[in-house]
N, C-alpha and C positions, 0 to 999 in steps of 0.2 A: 504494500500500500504506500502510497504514497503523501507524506503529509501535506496538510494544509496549509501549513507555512512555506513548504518547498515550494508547492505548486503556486503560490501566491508570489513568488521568486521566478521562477520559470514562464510563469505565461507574459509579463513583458518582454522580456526578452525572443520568445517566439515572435511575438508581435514586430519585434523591432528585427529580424531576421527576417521576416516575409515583408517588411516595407522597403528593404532594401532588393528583394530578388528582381521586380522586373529591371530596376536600371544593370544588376549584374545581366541579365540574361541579354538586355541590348546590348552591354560591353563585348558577353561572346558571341554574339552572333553579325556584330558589329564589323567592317574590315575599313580602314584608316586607309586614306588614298590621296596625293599632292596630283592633281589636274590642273590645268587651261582646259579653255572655254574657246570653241568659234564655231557662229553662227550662220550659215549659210547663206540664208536669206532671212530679211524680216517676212513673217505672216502676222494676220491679223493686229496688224499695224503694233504687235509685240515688242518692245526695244527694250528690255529687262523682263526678269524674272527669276524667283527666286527659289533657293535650295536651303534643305533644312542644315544646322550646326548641330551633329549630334544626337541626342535621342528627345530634346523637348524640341517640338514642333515649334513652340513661340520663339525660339532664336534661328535667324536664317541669317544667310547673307542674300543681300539683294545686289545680280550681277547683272551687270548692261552687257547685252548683247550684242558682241563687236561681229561686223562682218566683212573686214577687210582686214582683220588683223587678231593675234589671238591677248587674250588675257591675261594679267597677271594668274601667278599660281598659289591656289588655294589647297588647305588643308582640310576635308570633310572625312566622318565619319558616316560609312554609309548602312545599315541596315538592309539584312536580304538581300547583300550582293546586288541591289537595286541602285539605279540612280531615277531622280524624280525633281523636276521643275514644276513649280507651281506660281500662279499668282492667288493675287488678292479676289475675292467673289463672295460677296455679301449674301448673295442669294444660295448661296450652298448653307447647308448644315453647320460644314466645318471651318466655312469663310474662307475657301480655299480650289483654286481650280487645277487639277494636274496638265499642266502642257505640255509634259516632252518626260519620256520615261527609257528606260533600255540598262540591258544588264553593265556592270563594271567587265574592264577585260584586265587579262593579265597585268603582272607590274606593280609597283609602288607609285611611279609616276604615267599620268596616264591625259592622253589628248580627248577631249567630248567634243565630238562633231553635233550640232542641233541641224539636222537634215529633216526636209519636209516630210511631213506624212503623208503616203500616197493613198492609205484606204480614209483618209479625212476622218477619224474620229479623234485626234489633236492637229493640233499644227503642227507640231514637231516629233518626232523621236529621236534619241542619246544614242548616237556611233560612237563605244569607248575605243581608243585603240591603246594598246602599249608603248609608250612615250619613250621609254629607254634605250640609251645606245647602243647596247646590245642587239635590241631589234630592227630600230631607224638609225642609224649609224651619219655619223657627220659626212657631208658630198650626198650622202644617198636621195634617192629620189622614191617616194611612197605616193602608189597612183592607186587610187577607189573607184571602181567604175559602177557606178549605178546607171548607166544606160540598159535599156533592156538586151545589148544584142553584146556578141564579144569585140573587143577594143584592142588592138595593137601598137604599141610605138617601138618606134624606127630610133634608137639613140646613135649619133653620128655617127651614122649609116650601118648599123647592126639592129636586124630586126629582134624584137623581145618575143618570148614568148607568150602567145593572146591572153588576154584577162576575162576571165568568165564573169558574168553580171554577179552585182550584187559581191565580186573580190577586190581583194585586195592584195597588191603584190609589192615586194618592197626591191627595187633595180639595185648595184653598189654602186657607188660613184664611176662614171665617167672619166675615162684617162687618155680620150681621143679629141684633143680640141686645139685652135686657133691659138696665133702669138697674143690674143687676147682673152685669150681661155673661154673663149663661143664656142658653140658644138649645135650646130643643125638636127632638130626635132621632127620626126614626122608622126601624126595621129592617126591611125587608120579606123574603122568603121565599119565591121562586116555586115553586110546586106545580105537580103533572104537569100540570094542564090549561092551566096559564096564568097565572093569576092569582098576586096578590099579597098574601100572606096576612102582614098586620103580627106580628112576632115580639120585640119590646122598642122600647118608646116610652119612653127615657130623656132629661133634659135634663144638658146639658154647660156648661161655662164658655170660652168665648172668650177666648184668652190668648195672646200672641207671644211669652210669656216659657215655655212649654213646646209641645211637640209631643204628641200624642195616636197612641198605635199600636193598632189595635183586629183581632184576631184570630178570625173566627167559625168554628165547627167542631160539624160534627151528634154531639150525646154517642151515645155507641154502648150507650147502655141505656135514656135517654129517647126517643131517636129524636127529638130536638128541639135547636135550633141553639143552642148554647154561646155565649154573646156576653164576651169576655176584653178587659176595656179595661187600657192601663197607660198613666201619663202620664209622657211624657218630658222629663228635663233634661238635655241633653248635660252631660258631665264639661266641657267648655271655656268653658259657658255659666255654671257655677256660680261663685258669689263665692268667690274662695281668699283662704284663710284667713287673718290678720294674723299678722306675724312679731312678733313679743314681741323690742323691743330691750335 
């Protein structure tokens, strides 16, 4: 048996061990990730929105949506190996609308693409990729082809192997280029019967001091393939700033 006095000792303490489980259980279920942010296009005229800090929903950060350029790097704790943008929506329950959702990807450091929703039930969905040089390697070139059909590039003048929709392939740096370090680009474009129909013949700079991400996507009014280059400087790569003694 157990006395009356013990037990009159012991039920606090129960108490105060079950008030703490659910934040433990968000802790382990929780996975900690340093991302940038870039936006592809604005929708529904969206130019911020915001991600929760951690497991209380009322701390977020509210991020502006760049889309010529990527983000500084934030430190989130994400729950459910989810990632989830929301805004503000009075008319909800929970005062809150999700607009862009998609699993985390490999990595401690990791890039979020906000790419359009194609079946329209948000504006957006979350392209995580893995950010680290391990994977994207400085000079390298990381091409996403969400066109519906397979996509080819010609790097000065070696053809790639085709990218299948909906892939992504990461090329190594370029080591065939001009006394200006140019190297001629070609985009191909496979069509229903076969063939390879060139779609942008751009020339690039050959450089180990940034990465290149190039994102292609059929425009859904020209019916022609969207070519989105942006050139990358990791935040770890750039010169920090002198301190003023």
């Amino acid at each position: 048996m157990i006395s009356h006095r013990f037990r009159r000792r012991i039920i606090p303490v129960l108490l105060l061990a079950l008030a703490v489980l659910p934040s433990f259980s968000y802790g382990q279920n929780a996975r900690k990730v340093t991302f940038r942010l870039l936006c592809f296009e604005h929708r529904e005229s969206l130019t911020s929105a915001r991600i929760d800090v951690g497991g209380e929903s009322a701390k977020f950060h509210e991020m502006i949506l760049l889309t010529g350029n990527f983000t500084d790097e934030f430190k989130v704790s994400f729950p459910d190996n989810t990632i989830r943008f929301h805004v503000a929506d009075p008319a909800r329950p929970d005062g809150r609308r999700i607009v862009a959702e998609g699993p985390l990807a490999q990595g401690d450091h990791q890039l979020f693409l906000l790419l359009p929703e194609s079946n329209g039930t948000r504006p957006y969905r979350v392209y995580a990729m893995n950010d680290e040089e391990s994977v994207f390697p400085m000079g390298g070139i990381r091409v996403l082809n969400l066109c519906p059909s397979q996509i080819r590039f010609n790097l000065a003048g070696a053809d790639m192997q085709p990218i299948e929709p909906g892939m992504i392939v990461v090329y190594p740096p370029v080591l065939r280029f001009d006394e200006w370090g140019m190297y001629q680009v070609r985009i191909d474009l496979a069509s229903a019967g076969g063939d390879w129909i060139p779609v942008s013949s751009p020339s690039w700079k050959a450089s180990k001091l940034k990465r290149d991400l190039i994102i292609t996507m059929l425009d859904s009014v020209a019916q022609y393939p969207r070519i989105s280059y942006y050139k990358d400087i990791p935040p770890w790569r750039k010169p920090k700033p002198e301190v003023q003694k």
